[in-house]
C-alpha positions in Angstrom: -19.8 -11.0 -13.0 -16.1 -12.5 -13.0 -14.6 -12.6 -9.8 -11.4 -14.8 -8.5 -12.6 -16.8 -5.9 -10.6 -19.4 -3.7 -12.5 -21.8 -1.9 -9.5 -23.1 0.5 -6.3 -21.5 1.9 -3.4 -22.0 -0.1 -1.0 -21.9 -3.0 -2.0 -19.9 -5.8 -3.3 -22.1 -7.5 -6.8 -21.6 -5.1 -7.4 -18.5 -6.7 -9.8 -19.3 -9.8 -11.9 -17.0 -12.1 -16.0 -17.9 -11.3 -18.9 -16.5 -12.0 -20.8 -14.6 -9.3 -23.5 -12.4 -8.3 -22.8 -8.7 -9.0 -23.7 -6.6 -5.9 -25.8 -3.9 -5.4 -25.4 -0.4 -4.2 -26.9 0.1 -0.5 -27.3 3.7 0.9 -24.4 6.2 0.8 -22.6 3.4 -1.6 -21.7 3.1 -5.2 -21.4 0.6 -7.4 -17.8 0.6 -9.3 -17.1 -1.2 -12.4 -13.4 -2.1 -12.1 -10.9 -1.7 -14.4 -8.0 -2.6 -12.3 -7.0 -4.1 -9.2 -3.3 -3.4 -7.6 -1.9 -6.5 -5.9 -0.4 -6.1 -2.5 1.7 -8.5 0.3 -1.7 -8.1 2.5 -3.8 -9.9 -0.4 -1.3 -13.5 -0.4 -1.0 -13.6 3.0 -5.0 -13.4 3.3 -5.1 -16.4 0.4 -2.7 -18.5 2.6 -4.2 -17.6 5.8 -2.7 -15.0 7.6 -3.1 -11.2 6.6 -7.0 -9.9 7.0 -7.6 -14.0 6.7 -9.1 -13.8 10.5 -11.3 -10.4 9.3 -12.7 -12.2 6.1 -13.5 -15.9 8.1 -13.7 -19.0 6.3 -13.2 -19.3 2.7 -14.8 -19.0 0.2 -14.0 -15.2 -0.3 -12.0 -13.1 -3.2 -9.0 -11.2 -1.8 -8.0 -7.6 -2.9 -8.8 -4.2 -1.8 -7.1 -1.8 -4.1 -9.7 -0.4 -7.3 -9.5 1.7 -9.9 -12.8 1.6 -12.2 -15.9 4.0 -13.1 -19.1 4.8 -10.9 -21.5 2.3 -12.5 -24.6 3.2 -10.3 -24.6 5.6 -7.0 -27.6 4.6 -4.0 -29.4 6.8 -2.1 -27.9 9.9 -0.7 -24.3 9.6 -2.8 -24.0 13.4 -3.7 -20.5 13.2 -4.3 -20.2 10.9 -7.2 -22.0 10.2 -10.2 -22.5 7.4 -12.9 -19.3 8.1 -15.5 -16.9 9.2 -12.8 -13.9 7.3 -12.9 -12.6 6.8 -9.5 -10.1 5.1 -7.3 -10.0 4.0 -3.7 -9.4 1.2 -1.1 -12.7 0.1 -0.1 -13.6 -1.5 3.2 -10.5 -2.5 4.0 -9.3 -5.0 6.5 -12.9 -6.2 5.7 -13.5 -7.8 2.4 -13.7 -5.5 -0.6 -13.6 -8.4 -3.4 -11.6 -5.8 -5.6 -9.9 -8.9 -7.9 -13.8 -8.9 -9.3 -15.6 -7.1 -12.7 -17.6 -5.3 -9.8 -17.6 -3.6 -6.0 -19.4 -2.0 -4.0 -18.6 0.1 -1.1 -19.3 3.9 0.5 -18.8 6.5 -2.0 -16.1 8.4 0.4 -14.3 5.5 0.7 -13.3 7.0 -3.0 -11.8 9.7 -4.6 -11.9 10.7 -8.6 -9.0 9.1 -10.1 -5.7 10.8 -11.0 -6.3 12.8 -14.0 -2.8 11.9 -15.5 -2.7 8.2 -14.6 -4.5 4.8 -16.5 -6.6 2.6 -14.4 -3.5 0.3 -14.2 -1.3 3.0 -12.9 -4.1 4.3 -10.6 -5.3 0.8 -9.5 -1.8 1.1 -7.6 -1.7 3.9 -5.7 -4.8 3.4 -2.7 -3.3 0.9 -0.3 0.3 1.6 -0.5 -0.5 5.4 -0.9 -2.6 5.5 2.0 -0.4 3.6 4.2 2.7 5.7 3.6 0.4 8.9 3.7 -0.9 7.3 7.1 2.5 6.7 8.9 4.5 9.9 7.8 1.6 12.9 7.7 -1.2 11.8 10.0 1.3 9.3 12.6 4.8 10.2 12.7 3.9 14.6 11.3 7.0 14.8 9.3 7.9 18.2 8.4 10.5 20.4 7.0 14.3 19.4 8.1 13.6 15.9 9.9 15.7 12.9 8.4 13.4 10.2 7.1 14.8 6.7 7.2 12.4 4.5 4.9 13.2 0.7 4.6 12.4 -1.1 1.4 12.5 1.6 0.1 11.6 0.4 -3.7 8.4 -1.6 -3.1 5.3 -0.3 -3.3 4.8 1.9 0.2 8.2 2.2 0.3 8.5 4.1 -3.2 5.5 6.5 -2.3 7.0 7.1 1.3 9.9 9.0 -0.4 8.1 10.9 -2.1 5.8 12.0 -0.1 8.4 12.8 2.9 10.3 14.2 0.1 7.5 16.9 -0.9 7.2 17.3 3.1 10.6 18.9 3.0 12.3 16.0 4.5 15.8 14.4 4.0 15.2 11.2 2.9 17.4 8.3 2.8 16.3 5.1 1.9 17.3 0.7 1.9 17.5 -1.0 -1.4 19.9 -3.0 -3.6 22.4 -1.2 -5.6 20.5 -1.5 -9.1 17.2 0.5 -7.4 19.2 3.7 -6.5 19.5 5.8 -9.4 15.6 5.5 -9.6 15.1 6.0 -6.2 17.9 9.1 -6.2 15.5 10.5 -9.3 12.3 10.0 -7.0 13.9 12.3 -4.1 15.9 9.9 -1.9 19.1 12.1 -0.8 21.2 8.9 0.7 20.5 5.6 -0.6 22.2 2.3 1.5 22.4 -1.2 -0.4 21.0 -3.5 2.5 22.7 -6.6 0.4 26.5 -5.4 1.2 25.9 -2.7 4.2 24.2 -2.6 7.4 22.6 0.5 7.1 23.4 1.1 11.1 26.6 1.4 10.2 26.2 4.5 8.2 22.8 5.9 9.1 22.6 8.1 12.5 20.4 10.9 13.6 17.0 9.7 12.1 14.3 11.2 13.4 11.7 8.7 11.4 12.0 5.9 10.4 9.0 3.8 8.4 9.4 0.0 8.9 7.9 -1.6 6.0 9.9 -4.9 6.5 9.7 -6.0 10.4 12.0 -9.0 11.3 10.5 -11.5 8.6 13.9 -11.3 7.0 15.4 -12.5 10.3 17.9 -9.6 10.0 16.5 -8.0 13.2 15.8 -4.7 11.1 13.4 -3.5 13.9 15.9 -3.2 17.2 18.7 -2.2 14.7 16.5 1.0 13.6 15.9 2.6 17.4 19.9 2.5 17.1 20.1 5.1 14.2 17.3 7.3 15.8 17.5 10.7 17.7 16.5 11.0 21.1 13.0 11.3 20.9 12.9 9.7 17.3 9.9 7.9 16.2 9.6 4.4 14.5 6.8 3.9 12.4 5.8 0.1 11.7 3.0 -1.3 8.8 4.3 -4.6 10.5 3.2 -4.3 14.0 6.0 -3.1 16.9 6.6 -6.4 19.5 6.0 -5.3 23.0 9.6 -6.4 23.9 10.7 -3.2 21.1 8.1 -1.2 22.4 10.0 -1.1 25.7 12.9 -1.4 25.1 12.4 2.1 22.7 10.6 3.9 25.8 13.1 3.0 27.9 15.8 4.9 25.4 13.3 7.8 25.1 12.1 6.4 21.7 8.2 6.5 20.3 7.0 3.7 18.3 3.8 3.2 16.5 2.1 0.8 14.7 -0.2 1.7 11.8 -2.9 -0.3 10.0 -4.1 1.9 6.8 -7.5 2.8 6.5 -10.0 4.1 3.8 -9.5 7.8 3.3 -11.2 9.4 0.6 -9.9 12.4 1.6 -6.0 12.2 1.7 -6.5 10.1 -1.7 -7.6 13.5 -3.2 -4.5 15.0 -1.6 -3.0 12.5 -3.3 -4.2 12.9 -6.9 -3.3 16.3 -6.5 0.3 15.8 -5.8 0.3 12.8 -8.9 -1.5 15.5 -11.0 1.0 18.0 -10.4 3.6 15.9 -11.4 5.3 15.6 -7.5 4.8 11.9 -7.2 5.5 8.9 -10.0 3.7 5.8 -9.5 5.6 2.7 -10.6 3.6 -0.2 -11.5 6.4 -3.7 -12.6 3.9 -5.5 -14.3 0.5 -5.5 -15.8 -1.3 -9.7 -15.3 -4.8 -10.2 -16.4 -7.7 -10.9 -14.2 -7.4 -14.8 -14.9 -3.6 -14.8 -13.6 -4.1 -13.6 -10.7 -2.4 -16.7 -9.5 0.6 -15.9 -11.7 0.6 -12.1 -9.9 0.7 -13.7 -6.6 3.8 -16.0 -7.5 5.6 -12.8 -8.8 4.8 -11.0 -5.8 5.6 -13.8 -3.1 9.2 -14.2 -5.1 10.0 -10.1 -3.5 12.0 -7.9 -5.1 9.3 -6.0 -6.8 10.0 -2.4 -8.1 7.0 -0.5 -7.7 3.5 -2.3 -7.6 1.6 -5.5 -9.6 -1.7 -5.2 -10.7 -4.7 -7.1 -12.4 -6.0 -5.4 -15.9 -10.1 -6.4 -15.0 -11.1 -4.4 -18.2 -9.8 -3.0 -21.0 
């Protein structure tokens, strides 16, 4: 089968179409043909050695965890899937999955059947970032009716889904991106909007009660400490970045919580999921649509930020 394969760390220009062996179904696995492949920050900070680069070890190894494809072949004592059933999931993750391949293989409930409603493409974009906002706002921070949901990049991948899905919780939901995002965003759900390029959203945001930290301090902006200052007593923040010890205290010491989340395969709330695509209460956004063999290409899009929605590799028509 085709798989992209780098065989350093690096630019993306290590990521190079091969041929390889096509796996094999174990026990309680299935084999998925996939038809496409969602690229995520997690997958070019593997390639360049940081990311899940410490899970995977040494190179060579082919990034990518999100999959959207059809049950090719099920091993013994899969009773939930079948050959034909087009499915969608994030397999194995932060081990390897090889999802930018023609071909994985991984534990059938680490799937669920693809959105009825959605292409491969579309669906191919939903597992990671799905689960992750799913992860921090239901199962971590239990956001329900009434509580004011604060969610930072608020266009990107997570950060679209988050709205929506704190939206359909009942929450009020205000959300950081540039000017030209917000009308979308305002269609998604988002009831206050802040542009981050000409206002510091501390300034105008107060009484939170989550917020969902999908940005950390890489921007050097100190996004982290200035969030526990718009919070509630008793507030939670919610980081897919990690939360520094030093923030850790210093939000105990004000009576804040903090969590750090890492998303994990979850068959089940990506069935949750579909339902709420399939009933039309969440939109998936996908930019731009890159073959297989410029997967390199998709990575220099990504790395370049800014992205509305999600990237993803078209494996098979």
């Amino acid at each position: 089968m085709r798989a992209v394969v780098q065989h350093a760390l690096g630019g993306p220009e290590v990521l190079r179409v091969e041929e390889v062996p096509r796996p094999r179904p174990l026990p309680t696995e299935v084999l998925v043909r996939v038809r496409a492949a969602g690229v995520n920050p997690v997958d070019w900070q593997t390639r360049t050695g940081s990311g899940m680069a410490s899970v995977l070890g040494e190179p060579p190894f082919t990034v990518g965890w999100d999959v959207s494809g059809v049950v090719e072949e099920v091993g013994f004592g899969v009773t939930t899937l079948a050959p034909g059933d087009e499915v969608y999931g994030m397999p194995w993750f932060p081990r390897a999955a090889g999802a930018y391949a023609e071909y994985v293989t991984a534990p059938a409930r680490q799937f669920a059947r693809k959105p009825g409603t959605l292409d491969h493409e579309h669906a191919a974009a939903v597992p990671l970032a799905g689960l992750t906002a799913w992860q921090a706002l239901v199962d971590t921070a239990r956001v329900s009716a009434g509580d004011r949901v604060l969610v930072h990049a608020a266009a990107g991948g997570v950060g679209h889904l988050a709205v929506q899905f704190a939206k359909h919780l009942g929450a009020h939901v205000i959300g950081t991106a540039s000017a030209p995002r917000h009308a979308w965003l305002g269609q998604l759900g988002a009831d206050e909007l802040v542009d981050y390029t000409g206002q510091r959203f501390e300034e105008v945001v107060r009484d939170v009660d989550v917020v969902l930290d999908t940005i950390g301090d890489r921007r050097g902006d100190d996004t982290g400490r200035r969030s526990l200052s718009v919070l509630r007593p008793g507030g939670q923040y919610v980081s897919i970045v990690g939360v520094p010890p030093e923030l850790a205290a210093e939000a105990a010491e004000a009576g804040l919580r903090t969590h750090a989340v890492l998303v994990e395969p979850d068959g089940s709330a990506l069935a949750a999921i579909a339902e709420l695509i399939e009933g039309g209460r969440v939109a998936v956004e996908v930019e731009e649509v890159f073959d297989l063999a410029e997967a390199a290409e998709a990575h220099r899009h990504g790395e370049a930020g800014h992205t509305r929605g999600k990237l993803v590799l078209r494996v098979a028509p």
